[in-house]
Steps between C-alpha positions, in 0.01 A plus 500: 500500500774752372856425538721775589818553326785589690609851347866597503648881452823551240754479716410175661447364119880651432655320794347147420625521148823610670499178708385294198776612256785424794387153539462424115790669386733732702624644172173661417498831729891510424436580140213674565645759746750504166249577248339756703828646522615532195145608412544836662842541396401527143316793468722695780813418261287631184393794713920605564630367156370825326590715790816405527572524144386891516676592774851318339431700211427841738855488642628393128631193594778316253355233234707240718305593861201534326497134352684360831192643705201394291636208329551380879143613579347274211735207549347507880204560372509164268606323765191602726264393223663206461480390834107596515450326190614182632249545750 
């Protein structure tokens, strides 16, 4: 005699480890939304760094803007990738 498996689709799979990780640990899809996050963040910030240093260059901006504006950018920057590296 053959026993049948029940068969579930992806998004059933994605809610019961959902409703696992809340009852284990509530903590788990808090730093995981965070991590996913500041996952995407990363490249969009490396995709404006260079921009915006070419167009603070294209309207001849003063040494002092220029290294207000990007050092802010990479400071934020940092900060993202420190926060995902936690995670």
């Amino acid at each position: 005699m053959k026993i049948e498996e029940k068969t579930y689709s992806v998004f059933q799979n994605i809610l019961f480890l959902i409703r696992e990780s809340r009852e284990l640990d509530k903590r788990i899809l808090s730093f995981t939304a965070i991590a996913i996050v500041t996952g995407v963040m990363m490249p969009v910030f490396g995709i404006y760094l260079p921009k915006t240093a070419v167009d603070l260059l294209a309207r001849r901006a003063g040494i002092r803007e220029i290294a207000a504006v990007m050092g802010g950018l990479v400071a934020f920057m940092l900060v993202i990738y420190g926060v995902g590296g936690i995670f």
